[in-house]
C-alpha positions as CSV (number, residue, x, y, z in Angstrom):
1,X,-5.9,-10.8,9.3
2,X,-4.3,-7.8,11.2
3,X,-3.9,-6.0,8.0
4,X,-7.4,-5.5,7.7
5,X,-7.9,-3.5,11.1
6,X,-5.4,-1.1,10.2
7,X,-7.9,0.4,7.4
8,X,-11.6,0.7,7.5
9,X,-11.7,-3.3,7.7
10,X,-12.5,-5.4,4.8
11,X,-13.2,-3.7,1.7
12,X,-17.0,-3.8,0.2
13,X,-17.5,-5.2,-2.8
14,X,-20.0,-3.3,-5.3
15,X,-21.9,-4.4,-8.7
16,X,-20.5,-2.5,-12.1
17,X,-23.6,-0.2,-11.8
18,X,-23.2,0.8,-8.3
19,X,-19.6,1.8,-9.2
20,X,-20.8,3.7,-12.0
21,X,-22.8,5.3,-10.2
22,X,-20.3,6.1,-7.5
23,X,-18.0,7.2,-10.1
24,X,-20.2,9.3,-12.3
25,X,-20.7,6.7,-15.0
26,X,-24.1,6.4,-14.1
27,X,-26.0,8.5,-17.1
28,X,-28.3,9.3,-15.0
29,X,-29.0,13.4,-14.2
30,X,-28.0,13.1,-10.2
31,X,-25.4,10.8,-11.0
32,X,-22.0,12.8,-10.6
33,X,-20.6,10.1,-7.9
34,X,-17.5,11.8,-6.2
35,X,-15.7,8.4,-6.2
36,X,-12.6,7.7,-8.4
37,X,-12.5,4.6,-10.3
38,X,-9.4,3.0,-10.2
39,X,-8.3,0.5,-12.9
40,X,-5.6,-1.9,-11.6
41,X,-5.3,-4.1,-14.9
42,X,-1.8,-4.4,-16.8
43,X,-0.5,-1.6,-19.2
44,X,-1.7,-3.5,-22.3
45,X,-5.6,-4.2,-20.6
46,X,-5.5,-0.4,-19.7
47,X,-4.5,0.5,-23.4
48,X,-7.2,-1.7,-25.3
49,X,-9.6,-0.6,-23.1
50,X,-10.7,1.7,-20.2
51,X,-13.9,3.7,-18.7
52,X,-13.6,7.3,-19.5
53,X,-12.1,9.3,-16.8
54,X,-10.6,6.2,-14.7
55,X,-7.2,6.3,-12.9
56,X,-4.7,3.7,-14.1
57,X,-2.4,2.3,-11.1
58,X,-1.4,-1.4,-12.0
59,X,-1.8,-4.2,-8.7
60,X,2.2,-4.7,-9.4
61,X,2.7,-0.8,-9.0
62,X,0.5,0.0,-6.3
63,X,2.0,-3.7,-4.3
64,X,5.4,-1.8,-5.0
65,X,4.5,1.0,-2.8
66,X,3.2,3.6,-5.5
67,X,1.0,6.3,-4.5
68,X,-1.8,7.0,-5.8
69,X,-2.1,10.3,-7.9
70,X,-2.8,13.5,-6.2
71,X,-6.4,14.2,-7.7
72,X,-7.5,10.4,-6.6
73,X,-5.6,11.0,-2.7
74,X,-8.6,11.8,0.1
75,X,-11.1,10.6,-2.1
76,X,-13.1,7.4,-1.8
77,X,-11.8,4.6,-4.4
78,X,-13.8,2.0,-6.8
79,X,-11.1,-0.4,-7.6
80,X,-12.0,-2.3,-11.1
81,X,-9.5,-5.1,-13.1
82,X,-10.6,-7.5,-15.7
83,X,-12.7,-10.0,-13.5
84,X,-12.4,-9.1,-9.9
85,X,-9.4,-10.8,-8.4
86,X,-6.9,-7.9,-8.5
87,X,-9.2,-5.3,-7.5
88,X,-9.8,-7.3,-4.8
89,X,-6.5,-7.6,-3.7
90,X,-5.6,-3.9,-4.8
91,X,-8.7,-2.5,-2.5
92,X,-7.8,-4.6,0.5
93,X,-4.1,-2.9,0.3
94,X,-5.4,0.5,0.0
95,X,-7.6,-0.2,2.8
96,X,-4.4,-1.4,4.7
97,X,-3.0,2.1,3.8
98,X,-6.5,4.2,5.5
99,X,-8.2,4.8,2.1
100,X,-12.3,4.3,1.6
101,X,-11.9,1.4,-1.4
102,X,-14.2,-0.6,-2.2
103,X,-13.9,-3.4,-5.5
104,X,-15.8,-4.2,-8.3
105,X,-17.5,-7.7,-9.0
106,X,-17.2,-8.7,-12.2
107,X,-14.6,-5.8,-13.1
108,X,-14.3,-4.6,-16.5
109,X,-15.8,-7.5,-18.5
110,X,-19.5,-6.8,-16.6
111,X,-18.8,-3.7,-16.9
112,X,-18.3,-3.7,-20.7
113,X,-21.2,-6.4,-20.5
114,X,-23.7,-3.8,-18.7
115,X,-22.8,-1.3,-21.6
116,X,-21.1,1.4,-19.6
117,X,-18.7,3.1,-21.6
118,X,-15.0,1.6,-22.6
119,X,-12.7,3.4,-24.7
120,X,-9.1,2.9,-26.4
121,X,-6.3,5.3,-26.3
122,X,-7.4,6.9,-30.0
123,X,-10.8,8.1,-27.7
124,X,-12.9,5.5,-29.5
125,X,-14.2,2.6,-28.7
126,X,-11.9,0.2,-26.6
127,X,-11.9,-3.5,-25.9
128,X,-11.8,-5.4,-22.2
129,X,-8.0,-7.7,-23.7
């Protein structure tokens, strides 16, 4: 457990449409979150499908020691994967590391299920592989 009082402590966990909101997914007029949402999935998940605007940084990457990109550094983090089990793991090591992270339940299949927006590499519409 002493890796989670190097951070900010356990990360939260928050529901697809409190992390679009965060992010600026929200649709709403006020909804311009300031929060990057992080997708942790595999190459081939990212590529199917994606929210618009969302950082890629697979769990195996960021596990490696990769950095996060400079726009997404200082910022606070909405970590999303397919279901919820990566992002977990993914927000408790950024936590580990001093960033504000906090994981999606449900990850990208609620959020595809809740209708927020997922698109493919073309810019259409994408798929949650």
């Amino acid at each position: 457990m002493s890796m989670f009082r190097r951070g900010h402590g356990v990360p939260g966990r928050v529901t697809v449409q409190e992390a679009a909101t965060r992010t600026g997914h929200g649709g709403a007029a006020d909804s311009g979150g300031d929060a990057v949402l992080l997708d942790v999935r595999e190459p081939y998940e990212w590529q199917a499908g994606h929210a618009p605007r969302a950082v890629h940084l697979p769990l195996s990457a960021l596990a490696a020691g990769a950095g996060l990109p400079a726009h997404a550094q200082a910022r606070p983090l909405v970590v999303i994967c397919r279901s919820g089990n990566r992002s977990r793991q993914a927000a408790e090591l950024l936590a580990a590391r001093g960033a504000v992270a906090v994981d999606v339940i449900g990850g990208m299949r609620d959020w595809a299920g809740a209708g927020l927006p997922v698109v493919g590499m073309s810019g259409g519409n994408g798929t949650v592989a």
